[in-house]
LOMARGU-705905 format. One line per field, with one value per residue: residue number from 1; y, x, z of N, C-alpha, C in turn. Coordinates in steps of 0.1 Angstrom, whole numbers, plus 5000, padded with zeros to 4 digits. Layout:
BEGIN
pos [NUM:...]
n_py [Y:...]
n_px [X:...]
n_pz [Z:...]
ca_py [Y:...]
ca_px [X:...]
ca_pz [Z:...]
c_py [Y:...]
c_px [X:...]
c_pz [Z:...]
This chain:
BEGIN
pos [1:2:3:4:5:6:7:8:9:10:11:12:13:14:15:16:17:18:19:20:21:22:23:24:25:26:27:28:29:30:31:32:33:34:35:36:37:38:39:40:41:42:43:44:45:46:47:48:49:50:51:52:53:54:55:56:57:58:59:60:61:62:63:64:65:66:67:68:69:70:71:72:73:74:75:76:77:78:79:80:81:82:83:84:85:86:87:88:89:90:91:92:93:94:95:96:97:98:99:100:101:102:103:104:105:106:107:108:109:110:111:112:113:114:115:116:117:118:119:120:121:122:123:124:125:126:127:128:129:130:131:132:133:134:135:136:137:138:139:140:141:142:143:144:145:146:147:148:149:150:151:152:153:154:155:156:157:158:159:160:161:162:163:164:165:166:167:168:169:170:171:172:173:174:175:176:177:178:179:180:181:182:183:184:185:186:187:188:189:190:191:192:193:194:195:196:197:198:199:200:201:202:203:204:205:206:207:208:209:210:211:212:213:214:215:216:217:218:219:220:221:222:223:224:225:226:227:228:229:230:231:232:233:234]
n_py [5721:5724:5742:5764:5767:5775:5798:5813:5811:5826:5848:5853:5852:5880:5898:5893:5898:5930:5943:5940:5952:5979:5978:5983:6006:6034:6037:6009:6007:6024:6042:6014:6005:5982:5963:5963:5959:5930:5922:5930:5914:5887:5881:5888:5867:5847:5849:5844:5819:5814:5814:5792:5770:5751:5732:5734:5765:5785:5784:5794:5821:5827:5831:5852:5868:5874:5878:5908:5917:5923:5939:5962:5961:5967:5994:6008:6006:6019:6042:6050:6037:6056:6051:6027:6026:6027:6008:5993:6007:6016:6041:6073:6078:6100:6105:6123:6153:6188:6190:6169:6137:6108:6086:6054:6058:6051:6029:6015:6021:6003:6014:6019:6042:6046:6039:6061:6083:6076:6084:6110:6123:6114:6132:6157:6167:6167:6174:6170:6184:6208:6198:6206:6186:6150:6131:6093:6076:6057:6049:6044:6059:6093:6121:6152:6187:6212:6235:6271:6290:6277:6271:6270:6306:6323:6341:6351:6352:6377:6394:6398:6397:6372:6358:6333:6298:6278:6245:6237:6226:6199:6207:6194:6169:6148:6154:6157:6174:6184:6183:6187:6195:6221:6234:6232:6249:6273:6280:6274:6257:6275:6298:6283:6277:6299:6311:6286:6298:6319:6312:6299:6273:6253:6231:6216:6187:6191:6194:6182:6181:6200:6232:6245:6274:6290:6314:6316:6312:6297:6272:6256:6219:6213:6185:6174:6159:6184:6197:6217:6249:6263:6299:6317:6346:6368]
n_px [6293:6279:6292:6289:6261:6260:6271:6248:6225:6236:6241:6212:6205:6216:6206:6179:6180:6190:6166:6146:6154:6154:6126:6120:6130:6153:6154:6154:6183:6194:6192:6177:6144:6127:6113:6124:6154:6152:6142:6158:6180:6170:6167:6191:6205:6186:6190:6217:6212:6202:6218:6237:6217:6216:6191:6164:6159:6141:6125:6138:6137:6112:6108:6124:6110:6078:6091:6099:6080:6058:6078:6071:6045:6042:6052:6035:6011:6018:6020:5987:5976:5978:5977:5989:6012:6026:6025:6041:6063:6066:6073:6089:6112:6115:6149:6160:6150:6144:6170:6170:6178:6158:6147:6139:6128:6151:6152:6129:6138:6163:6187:6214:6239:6268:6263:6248:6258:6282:6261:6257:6282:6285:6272:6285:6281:6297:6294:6271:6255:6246:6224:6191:6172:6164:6162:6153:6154:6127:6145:6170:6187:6198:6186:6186:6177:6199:6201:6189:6211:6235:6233:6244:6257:6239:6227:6206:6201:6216:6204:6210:6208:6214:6223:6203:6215:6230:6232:6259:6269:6281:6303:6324:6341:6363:6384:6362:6338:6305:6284:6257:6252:6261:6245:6221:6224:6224:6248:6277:6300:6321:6318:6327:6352:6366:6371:6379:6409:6411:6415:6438:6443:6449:6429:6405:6411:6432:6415:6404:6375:6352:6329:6297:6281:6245:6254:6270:6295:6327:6340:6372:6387:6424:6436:6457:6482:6483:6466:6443:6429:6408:6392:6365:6348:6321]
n_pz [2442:2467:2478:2463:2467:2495:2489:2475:2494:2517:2507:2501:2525:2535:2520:2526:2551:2552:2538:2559:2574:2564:2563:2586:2597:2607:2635:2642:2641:2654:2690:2709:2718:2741:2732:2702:2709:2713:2693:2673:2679:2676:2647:2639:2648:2633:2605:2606:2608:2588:2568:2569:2565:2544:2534:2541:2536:2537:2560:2582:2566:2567:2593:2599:2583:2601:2625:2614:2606:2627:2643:2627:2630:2653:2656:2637:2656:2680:2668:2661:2678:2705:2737:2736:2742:2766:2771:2753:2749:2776:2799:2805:2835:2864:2875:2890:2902:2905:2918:2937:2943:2931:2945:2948:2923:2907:2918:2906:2875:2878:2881:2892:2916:2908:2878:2872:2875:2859:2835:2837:2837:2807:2795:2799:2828:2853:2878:2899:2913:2894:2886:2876:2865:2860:2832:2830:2800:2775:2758:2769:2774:2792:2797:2804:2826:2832:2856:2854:2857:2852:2822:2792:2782:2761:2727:2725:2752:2757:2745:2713:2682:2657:2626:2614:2615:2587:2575:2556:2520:2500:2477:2467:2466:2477:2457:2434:2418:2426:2405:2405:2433:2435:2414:2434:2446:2429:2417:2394:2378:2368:2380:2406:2397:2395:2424:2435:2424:2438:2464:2463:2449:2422:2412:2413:2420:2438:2463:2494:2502:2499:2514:2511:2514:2523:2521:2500:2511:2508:2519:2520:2522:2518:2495:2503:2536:2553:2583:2576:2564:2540:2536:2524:2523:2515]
ca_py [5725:5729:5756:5778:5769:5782:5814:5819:5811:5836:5864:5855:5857:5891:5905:5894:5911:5943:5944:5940:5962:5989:5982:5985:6024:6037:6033:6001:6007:6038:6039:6009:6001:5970:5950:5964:5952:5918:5919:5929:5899:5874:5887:5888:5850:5842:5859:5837:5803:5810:5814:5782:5765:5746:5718:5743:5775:5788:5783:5807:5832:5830:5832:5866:5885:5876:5891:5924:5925:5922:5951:5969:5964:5976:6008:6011:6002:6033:6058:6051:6035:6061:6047:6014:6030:6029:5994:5990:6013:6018:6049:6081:6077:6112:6100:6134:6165:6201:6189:6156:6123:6099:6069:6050:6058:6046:6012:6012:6020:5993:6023:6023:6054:6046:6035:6076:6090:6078:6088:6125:6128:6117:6140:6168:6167:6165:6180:6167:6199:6216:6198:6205:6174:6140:6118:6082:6078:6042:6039:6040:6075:6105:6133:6164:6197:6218:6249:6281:6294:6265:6266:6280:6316:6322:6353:6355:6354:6385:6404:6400:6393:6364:6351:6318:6291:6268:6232:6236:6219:6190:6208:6189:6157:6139:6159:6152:6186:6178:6193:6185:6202:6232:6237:6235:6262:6283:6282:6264:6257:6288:6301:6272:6274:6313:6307:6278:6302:6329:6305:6294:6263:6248:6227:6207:6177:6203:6197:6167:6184:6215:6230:6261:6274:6296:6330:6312:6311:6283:6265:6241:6214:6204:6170:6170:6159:6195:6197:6233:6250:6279:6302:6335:6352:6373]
ca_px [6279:6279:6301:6281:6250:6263:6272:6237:6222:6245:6238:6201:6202:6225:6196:6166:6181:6191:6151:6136:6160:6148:6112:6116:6135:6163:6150:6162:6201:6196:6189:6167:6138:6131:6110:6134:6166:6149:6138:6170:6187:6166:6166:6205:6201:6179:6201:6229:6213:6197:6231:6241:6207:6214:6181:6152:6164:6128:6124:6145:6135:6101:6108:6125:6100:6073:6096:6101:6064:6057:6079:6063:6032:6039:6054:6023:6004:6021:6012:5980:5969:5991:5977:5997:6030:6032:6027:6051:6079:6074:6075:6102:6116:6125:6155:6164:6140:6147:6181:6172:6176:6145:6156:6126:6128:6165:6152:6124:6143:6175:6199:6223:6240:6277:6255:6237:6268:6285:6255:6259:6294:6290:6264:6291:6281:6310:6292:6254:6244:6241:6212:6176:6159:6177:6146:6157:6145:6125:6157:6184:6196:6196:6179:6196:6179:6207:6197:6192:6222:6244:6229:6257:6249:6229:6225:6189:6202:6224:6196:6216:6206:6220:6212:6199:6228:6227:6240:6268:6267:6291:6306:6338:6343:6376:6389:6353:6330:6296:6274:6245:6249:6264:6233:6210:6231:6223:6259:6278:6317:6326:6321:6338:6368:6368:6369:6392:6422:6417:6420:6453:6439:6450:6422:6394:6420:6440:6406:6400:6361:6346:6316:6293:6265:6240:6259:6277:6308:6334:6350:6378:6402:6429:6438:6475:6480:6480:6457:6443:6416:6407:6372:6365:6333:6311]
ca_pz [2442:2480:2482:2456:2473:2506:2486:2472:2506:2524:2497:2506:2543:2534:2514:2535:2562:2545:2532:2570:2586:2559:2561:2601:2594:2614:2650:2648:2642:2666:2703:2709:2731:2752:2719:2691:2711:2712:2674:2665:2682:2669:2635:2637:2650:2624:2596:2604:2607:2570:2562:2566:2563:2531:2532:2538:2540:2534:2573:2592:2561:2570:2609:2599:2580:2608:2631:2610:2603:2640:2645:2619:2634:2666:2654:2639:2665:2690:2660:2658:2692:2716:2745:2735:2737:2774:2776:2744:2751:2784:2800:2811:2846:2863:2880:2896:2900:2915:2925:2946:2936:2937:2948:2947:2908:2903:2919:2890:2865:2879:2876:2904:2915:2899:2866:2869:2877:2844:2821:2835:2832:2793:2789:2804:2840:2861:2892:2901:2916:2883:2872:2881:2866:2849:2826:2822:2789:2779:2749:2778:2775:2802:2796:2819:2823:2839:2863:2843:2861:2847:2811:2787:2775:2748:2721:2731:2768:2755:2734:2703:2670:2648:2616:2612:2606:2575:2567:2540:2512:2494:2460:2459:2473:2470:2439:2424:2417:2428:2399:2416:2440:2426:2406:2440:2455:2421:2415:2383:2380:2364:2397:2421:2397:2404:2442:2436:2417:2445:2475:2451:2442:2404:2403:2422:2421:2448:2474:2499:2504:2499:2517:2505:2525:2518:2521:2493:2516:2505:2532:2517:2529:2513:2497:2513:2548:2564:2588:2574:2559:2535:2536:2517:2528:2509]
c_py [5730:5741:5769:5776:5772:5798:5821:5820:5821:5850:5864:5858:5877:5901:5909:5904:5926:5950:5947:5950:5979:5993:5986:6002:6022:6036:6018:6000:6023:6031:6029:6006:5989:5959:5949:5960:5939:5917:5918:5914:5887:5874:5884:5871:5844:5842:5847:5821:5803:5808:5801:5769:5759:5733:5726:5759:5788:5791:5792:5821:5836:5831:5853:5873:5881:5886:5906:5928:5926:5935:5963:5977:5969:5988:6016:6016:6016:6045:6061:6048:6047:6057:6033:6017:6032:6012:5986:5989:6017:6036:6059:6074:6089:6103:6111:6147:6179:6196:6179:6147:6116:6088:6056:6045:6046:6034:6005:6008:6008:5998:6025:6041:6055:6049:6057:6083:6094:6081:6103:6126:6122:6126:6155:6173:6164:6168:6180:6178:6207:6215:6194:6190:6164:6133:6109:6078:6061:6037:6037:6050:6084:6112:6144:6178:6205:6231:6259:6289:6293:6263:6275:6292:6318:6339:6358:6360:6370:6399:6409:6391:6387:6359:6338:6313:6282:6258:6237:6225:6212:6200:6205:6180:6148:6143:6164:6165:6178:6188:6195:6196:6218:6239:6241:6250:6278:6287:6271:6265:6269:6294:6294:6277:6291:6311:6298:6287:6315:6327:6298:6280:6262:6243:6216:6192:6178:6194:6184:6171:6199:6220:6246:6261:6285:6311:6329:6316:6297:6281:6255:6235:6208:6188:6166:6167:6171:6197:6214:6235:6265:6286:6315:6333:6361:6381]
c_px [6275:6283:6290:6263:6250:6264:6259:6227:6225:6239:6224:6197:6208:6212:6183:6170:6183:6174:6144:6140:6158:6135:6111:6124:6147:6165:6155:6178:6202:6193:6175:6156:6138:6131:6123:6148:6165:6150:6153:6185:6186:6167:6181:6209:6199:6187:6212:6226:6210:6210:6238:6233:6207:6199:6168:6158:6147:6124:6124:6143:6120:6100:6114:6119:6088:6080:6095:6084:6060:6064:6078:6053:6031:6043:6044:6011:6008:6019:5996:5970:5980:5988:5985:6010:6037:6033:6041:6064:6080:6072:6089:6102:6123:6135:6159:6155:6143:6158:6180:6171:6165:6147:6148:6126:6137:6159:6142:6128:6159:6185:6201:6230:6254:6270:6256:6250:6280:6279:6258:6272:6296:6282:6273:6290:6287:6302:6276:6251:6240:6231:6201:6169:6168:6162:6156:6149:6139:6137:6171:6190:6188:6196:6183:6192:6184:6197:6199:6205:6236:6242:6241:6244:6248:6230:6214:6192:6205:6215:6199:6215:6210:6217:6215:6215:6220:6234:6246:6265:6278:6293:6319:6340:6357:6382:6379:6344:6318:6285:6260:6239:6253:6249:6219:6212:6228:6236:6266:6294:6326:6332:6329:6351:6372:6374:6381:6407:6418:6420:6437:6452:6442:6441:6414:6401:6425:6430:6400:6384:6368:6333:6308:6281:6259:6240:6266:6295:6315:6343:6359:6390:6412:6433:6452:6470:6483:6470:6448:6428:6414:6394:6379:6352:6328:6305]
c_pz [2456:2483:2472:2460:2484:2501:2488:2487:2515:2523:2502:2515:2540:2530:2519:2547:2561:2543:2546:2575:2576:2560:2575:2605:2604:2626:2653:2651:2649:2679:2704:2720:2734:2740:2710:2697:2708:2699:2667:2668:2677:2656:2635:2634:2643:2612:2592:2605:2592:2560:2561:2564:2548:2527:2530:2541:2541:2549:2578:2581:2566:2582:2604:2594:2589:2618:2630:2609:2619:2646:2643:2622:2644:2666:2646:2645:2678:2681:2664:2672:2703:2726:2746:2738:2752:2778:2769:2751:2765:2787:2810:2827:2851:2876:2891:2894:2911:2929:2935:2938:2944:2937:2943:2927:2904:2906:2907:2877:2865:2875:2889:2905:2910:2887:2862:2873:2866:2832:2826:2831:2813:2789:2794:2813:2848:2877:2893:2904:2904:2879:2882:2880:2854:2846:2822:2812:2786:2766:2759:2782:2789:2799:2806:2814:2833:2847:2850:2845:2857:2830:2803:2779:2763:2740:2727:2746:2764:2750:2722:2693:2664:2639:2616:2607:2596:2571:2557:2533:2508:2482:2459:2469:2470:2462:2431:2431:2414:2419:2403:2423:2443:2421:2418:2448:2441:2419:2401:2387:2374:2378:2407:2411:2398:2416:2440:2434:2432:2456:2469:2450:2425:2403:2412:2426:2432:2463:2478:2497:2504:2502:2512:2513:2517:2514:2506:2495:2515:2514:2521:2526:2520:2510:2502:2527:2559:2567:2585:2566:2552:2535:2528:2518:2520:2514]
């Protein structure tokens, strides 16, 4: 009896937390700010005592949906009040501006100059001179806008015309023809298995993924382990 009321217990904590960390959206399991790091700790915390909380388990459930409502409310609360959002979250930090560093800042923000030296190099900054202005942001991240000298070149830089790109689409997944989405593309399987026999495909089985964009150009990869890939353009 113990043991299967540890289960249901468990599955409960499993559930309740799944429910908060939906009603509180994606910002939380993304870059978080100062509150939502907290929330999400205690919440984590909480989670795992209900888990073993066999006597009142009611407790630590009702400690976690104040919390999520509480987070709720303050993401609320920076929609609707924006003047709240500097007290909230805090605001940017330019850490670097027209190629000097602001020292002063760095000691605000408790970013050393190792620390600012490894957020440029992941951001692809090998060589500080490149960049005009660095924003420490209030989720943690560095913000870097390079010199225009340093920016990589552009079509527009060029005066040359390109058409819009377009997310591809899933129409074969695993072996598995995604009618779905076939159908949003204005395309049916007549067509894919077309396409399939003239890339020399036997048969949707043949294809680890398959992507189609709006030119109705088929990208595929095989389901074998060559690393390879077939297109036919239009």
């Amino acid at each position: 009896m113990d043991i299967l009321k540890v289960i249901l217990v468990s599955a409960l904590s499993a559930v309740s937390l799944f429910i908060i960390a939906k009603l509180m959206g994606h910002k939380q399991i993304s870059q978080l700010d100062f509150f939502d790091y907290i929330t999400g700790i205690t919440i984590g915390s909480i989670a795992a005592e209900l888990a073993t909380e066999l006597e009142s388990p009611w407790k630590p459930l009702i400690a976690m949906a104040v919390y999520g409502a509480i987070s709720v409310l303050l993401s609320v609360m920076t929609i609707k009040l924006p003047r709240s959002r500097k007290f909230i979250n805090g605001t940017p930090t330019i850490i670097m501006n027209n190629g000097k560093l602001c020292r002063e800042n760095m000691k605000k923000a408790k970013l050393d100059l190792s620390e600012f030296m490894i957020m440029c190099r992941q951001e692809g900054y090998f060589n500080i001179s490149d960049i005009q202005t660095a924003v420490f942001e209030c989720n943690g991240r560095l913000t870097i806008l390079p010199y225009s000298k340093k920016r990589p070149l552009t079509p527009c830089d060029m005066g040359v015309a390109v058409p819009d790109a377009s997310i591809p689409t899933e129409v074969i997944m695993d072996g598995r023809i995604l009618d779905a989405n076939l159908k949003r593309l204005g395309l049916d399987t007549v067509w894919l298995e077309n396409e399939l026999k003239l890339q020399k495909y036997d048969s949707a089985k043949d294809v680890f993924l398959g992507l189609c964009d709006r030119n109705n150009k088929l990208t595929l990869f095989p389901a074998g382990t060559q690393p390879e890939k077939r297109q036919r353009e239009f």
